[in-house]
C-alpha positions in Angstrom: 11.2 22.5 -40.7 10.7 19.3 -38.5 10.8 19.7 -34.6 12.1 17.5 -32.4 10.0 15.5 -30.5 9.5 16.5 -26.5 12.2 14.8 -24.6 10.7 11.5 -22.4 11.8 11.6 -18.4 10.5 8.7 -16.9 11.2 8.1 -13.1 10.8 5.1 -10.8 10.3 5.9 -7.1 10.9 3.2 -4.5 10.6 3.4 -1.2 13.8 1.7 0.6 13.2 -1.1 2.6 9.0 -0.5 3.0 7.7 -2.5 5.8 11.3 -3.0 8.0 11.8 1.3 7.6 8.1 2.1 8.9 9.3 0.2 12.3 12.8 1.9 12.3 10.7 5.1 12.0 8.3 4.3 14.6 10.8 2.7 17.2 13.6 4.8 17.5 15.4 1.7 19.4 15.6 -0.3 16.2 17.2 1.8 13.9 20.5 0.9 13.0 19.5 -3.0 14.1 18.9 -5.8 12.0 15.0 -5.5 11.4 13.3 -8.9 9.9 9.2 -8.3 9.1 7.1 -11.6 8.5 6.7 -14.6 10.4 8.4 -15.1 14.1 11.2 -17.8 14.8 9.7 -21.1 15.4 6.7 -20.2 13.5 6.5 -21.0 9.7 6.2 -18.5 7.1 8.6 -16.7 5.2 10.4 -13.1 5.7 8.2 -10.2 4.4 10.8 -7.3 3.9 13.8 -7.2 5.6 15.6 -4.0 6.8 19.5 -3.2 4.9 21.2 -4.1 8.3 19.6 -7.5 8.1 20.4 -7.3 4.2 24.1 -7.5 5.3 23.4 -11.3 6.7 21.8 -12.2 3.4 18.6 -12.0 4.7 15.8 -11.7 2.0 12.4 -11.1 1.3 10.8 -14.6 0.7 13.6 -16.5 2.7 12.3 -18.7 5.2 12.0 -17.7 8.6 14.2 -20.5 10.1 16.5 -18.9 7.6 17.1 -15.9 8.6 17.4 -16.5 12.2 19.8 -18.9 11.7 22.1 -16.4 9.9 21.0 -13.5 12.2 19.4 -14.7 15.7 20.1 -11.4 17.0 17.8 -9.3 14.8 14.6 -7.5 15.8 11.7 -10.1 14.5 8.1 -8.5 13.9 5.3 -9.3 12.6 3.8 -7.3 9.6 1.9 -4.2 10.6 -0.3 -3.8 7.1 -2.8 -1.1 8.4 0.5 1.0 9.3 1.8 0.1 5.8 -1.0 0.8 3.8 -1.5 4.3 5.5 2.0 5.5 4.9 1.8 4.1 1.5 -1.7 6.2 0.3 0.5 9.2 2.0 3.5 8.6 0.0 1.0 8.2 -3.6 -0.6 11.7 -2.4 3.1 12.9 -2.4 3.8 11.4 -5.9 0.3 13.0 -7.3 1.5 16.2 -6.0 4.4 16.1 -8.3 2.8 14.5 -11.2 -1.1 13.1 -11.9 0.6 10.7 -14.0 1.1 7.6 -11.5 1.4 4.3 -12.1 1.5 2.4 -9.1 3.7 -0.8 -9.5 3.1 -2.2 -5.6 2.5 -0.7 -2.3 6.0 0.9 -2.1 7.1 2.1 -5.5 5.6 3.7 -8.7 6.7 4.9 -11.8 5.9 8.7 -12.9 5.7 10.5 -16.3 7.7 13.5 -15.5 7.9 14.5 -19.4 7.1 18.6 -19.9 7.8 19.3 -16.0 10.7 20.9 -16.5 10.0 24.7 -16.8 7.8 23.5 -13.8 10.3 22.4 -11.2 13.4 22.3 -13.0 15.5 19.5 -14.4 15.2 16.0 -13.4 17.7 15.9 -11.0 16.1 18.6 -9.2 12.5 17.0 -9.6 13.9 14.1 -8.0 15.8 16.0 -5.4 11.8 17.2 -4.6 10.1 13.4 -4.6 12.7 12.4 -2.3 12.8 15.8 0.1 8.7 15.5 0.3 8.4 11.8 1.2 11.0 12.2 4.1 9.2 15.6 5.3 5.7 13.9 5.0 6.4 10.4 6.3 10.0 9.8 7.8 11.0 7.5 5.4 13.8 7.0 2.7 12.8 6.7 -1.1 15.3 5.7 -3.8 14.8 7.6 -7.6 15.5 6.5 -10.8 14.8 8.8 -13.9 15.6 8.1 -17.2 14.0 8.1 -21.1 12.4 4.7 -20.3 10.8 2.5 -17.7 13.4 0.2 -17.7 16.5 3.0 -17.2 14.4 4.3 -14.7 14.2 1.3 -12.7 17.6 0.4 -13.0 18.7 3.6 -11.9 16.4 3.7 -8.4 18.7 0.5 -7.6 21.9 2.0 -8.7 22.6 3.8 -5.5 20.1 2.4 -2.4 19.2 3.5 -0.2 18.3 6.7 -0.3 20.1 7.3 -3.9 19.0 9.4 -6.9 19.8 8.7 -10.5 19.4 10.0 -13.2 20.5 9.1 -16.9 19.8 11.2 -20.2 19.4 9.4 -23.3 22.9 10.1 -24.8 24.4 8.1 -21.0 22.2 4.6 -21.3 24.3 3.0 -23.5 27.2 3.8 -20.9 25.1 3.2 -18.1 24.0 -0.3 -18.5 27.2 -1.8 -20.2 29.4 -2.2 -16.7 26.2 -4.0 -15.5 25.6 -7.6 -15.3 23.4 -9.4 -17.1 21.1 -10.4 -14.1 20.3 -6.6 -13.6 18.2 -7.0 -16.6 14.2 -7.7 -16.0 12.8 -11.1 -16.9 16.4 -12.8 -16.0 16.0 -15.9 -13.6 18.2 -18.2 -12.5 18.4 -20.6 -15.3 18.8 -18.5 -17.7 21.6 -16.6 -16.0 23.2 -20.5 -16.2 22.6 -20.6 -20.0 24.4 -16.8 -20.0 27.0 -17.8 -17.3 27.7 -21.3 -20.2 28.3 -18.8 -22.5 30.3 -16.3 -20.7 27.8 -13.8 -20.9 28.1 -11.5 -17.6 27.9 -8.0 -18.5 25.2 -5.9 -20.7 28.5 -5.2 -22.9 29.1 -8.7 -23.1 25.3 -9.5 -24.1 25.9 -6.6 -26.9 28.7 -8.5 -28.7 26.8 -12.0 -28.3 25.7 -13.1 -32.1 21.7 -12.7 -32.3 21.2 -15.9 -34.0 23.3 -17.7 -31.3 21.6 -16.4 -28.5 18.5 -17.1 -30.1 19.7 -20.7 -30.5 20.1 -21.2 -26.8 17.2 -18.4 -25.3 14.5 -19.1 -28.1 13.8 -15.7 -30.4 11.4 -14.4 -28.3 13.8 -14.4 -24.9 16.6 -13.6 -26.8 14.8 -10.7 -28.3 14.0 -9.2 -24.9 17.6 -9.1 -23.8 18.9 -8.0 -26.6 16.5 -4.8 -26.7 17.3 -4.3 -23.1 21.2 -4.4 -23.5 20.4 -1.5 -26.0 18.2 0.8 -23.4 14.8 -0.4 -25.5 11.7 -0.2 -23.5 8.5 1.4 -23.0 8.1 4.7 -22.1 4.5 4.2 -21.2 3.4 5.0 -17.6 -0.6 3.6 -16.9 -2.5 5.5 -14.3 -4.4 3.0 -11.9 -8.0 3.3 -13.5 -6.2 2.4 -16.9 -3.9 -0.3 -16.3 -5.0 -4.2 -16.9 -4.3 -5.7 -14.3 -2.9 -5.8 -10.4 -0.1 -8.4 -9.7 3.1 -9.4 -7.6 5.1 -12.6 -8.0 8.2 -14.2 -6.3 11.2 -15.7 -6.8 12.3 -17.9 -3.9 16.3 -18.1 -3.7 16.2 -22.0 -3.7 12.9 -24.1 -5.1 10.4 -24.4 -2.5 8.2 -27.9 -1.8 6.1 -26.9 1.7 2.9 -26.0 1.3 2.4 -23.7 4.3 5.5 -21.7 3.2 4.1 -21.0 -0.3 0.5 -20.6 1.2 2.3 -17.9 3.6 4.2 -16.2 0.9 0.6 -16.1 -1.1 -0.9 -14.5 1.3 1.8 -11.5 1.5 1.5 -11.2 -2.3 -1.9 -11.1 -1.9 -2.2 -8.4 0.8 0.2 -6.3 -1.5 -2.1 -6.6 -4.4 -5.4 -6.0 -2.6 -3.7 -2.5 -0.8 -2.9 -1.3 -4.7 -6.5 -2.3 -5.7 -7.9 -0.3 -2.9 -5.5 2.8 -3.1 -6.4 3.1 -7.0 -10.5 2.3 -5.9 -10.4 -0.8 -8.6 -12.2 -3.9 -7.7 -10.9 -7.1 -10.1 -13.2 -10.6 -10.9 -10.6 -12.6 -11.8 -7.8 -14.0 -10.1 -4.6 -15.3 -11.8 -2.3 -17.3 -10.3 1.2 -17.9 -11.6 3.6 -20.5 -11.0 7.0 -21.5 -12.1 8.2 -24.7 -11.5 12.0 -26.3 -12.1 13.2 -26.0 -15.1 11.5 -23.0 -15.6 7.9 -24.4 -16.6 5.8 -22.0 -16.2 1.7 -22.3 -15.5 -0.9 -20.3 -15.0 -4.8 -20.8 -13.7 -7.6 -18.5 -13.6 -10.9 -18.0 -11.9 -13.7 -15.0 -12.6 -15.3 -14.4 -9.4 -19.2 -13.6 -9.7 -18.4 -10.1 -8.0 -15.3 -8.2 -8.4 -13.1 -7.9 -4.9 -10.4 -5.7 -3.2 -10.3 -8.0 -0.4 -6.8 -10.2 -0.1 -8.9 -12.8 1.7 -11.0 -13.1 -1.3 -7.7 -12.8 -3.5 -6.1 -15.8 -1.2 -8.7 -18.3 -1.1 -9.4 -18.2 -4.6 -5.6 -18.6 -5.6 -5.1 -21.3 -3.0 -7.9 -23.5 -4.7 -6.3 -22.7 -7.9 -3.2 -24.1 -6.3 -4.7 -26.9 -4.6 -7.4 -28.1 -7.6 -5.5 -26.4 -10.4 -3.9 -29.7 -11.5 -0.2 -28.4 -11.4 2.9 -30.5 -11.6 4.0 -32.3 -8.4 7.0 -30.3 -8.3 9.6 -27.7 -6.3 8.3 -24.3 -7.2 10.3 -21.6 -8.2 8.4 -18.4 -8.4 4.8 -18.2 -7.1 2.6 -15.1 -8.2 -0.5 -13.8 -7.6 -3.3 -10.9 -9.4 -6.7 -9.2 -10.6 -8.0 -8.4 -13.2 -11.4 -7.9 -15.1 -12.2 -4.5 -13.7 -15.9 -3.9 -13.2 -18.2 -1.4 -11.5 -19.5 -2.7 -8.0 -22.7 -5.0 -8.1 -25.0 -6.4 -5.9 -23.9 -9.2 -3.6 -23.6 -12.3 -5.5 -22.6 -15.6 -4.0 -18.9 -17.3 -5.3 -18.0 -20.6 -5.9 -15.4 -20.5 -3.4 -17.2 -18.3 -0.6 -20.7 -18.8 0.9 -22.9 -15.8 0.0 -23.1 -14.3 3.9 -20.0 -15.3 4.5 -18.8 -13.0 1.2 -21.5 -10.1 2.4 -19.7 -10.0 6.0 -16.1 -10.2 4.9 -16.7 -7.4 2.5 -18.7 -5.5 5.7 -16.0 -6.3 8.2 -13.0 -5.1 5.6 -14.9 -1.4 5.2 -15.0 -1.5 8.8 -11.6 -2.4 9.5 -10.1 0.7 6.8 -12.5 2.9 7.9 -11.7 2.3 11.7 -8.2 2.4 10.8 -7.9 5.6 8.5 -9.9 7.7 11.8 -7.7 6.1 15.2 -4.4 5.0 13.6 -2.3 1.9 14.1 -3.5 -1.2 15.9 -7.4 -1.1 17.0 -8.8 -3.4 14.0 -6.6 -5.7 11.8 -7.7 -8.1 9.4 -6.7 -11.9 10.0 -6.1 -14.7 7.3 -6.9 -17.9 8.8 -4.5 -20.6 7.1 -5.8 -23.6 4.9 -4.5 -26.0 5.3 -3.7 -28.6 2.4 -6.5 -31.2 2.0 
């Protein structure tokens, strides 16, 4: 007699508003105000994470600054505070390893987790997330949103079903129900032009994309795009969750909410990406070679360029300045950019100091000296005595 196969439970933990809820924590005068991370007003640079009261003025992450103080000149402005970040992001991950050792970490503030066979353990998923969320408020003081469902994808779209602070959770017999209400630009992989092409053909729910002839949508998507949706209306999608020494590769893209032409904007956004991916690298102990950049122009052209460093980094200086040359001598298209993204790759075993195109050998041998420095200073007094700086580069 055949069994059935163990039941998949699949959750996606994020942590609600990262960078603007680790101030509200810290200052109790902020809390309930309008809290905007990133660049200053009157300074360029882009908003890094902004806070749900600021969310209420339309404020975004990758906005520009001039943006969001036009809309909200009364919020609290602050620069980032990565050290403080970083910290109460390995805390949260210790958390999360407590619960599970199957962690895959998808960016300094949320992760997905194999929960699958924990049940006679802690009890069904509802109560498993009831126990992520309870530890990573006792622990750290801030607010985590769960998702948990057969799949990565249900999982995700559940942690953003009910933030902040929400729990979801949707067994395999409820996906079908779940996602039909939803609209179509829920889904992942969905930009903005192609939310026009669905919008042309009065596409705006999952239900609506379920009904859509396959051949049609193929017509106007291509088969592989139209494929992707399609499996997604349905609740396909991996179930696969890749611990840090496993997983490929380390990256983080944007999508800016209008095309963006100034260099010292995307430079700035770049170097946020960067730090992001650098803290993962460094929480999981993997140091990458190469460095991928990603950009996506108008009209949804889409490039990529590549560099293998001699000797493989963790450092998001060494991360910038190589993706900024691949910006700057990478031959792209003179045009507005849409999405800008940034990773590693190419996981290898430290080596001895070896000197990079792009960075003088003691220059590379002190940067790598002065970032041990800086985390080690950092993990033993706390917030503030040693941060790392990113001088800009300015375009040639």
């Amino acid at each position: 007699m055949a069994t059935e196969a163990p039941r998949r439970w699949i959750a996606h933990v994020d942590l609600d508003a990262f960078f603007a809820s680790c101030e509200q924590r810290d200052r109790p005068e902020y809390r309930g105000r309008p809290v905007v991370v990133g660049a200053l007003p009157g300074h360029r640079g882009v908003v890094a994470a902004a806070s749900y009261e600021a969310r209420k003025f339309g404020i975004r992450s990758a906005m520009p600054i001039s943006e969001a103080y036009r809309r909200c000149p009364d919020a609290v402005y602050l620069r980032p505070d990565l050290d403080k970040y970083r910290r109460a992001s390995r805390r949260v991950f210790d958390i999360l390893g407590q619960i599970t050792p199957v962690v895959e970490a998808a960016s300094i503030d949320e992760a997905y987790l194999d929960l699958s066979g924990l049940e006679k353990l802690l009890g069904p998923p509802a109560a498993i997330g009831r126990e992520i969320k309870r530890r990573i408020r006792e622990a750290t003081g801030l607010g985590a949103s769960v998702g948990i469902g057969p799949n990565r994808l249900i999982a995700k779209l559940g942690s953003e079903y009910r933030k902040p602070d929400g729990l979801t959770v949707v067994h395999p017999q409820q996906v079908l129900d779940f996602l039909a209400p939803m609209p179509v630009g829920n889904l992942r992989g969905l930009g903005r032009q192609t939310l026009k092409v669905f919008d042309r053909l009065g596409i705006h729910t999952v239900a609506q994309l379920r009904e859509f002839p396959a051949s049609l949508l193929e017509d106007h998507l291509g088969k592989r795009a139209a494929g992707s949706f399609r499996r997604q209306a349905f609740g396909i999608a991996s179930d696969e969750v890749v611990t840090g020494r496993q997983r490929k590769s380390i990256s983080k893209e944007t999508t800016f909410e209008s095309d963006v032409r100034d260099r010292d904007t995307l430079h700035d956004v770049l170097q946020a990406l960067a730090a992001d991916v650098a803290s993962t690298a460094r929480r999981e102990g993997l140091s990458g070679q190469v460095v991928t950049l990603k950009i996506r122009f108008t009209g949804f052209e889409t490039h990529t360029r590549q560099h293998k460093r001699p000797a493989p980094t963790q450092d998001e200086r060494d991360i910038l300045r190589t993706a900024w040359r691949l910006f700057q001598e990478g031959k792209l298209p003179d045009k507005a950019v849409r999405l800008i993204g940034v990773g590693i790759s190419g996981w290898a075993q430290e080596q001895p100091e070896q000197p990079d195109l792009f960075d003088p050998p003691q220059q590379h041998r002190e940067n790598r000296r002065l970032l041990e420095t800086v985390d080690a200073i950092s993990e033993r007094f706390g917030k503030g005595v040693l941060q790392v700086g990113v001088p800009r580069k300015r375009n040639q």
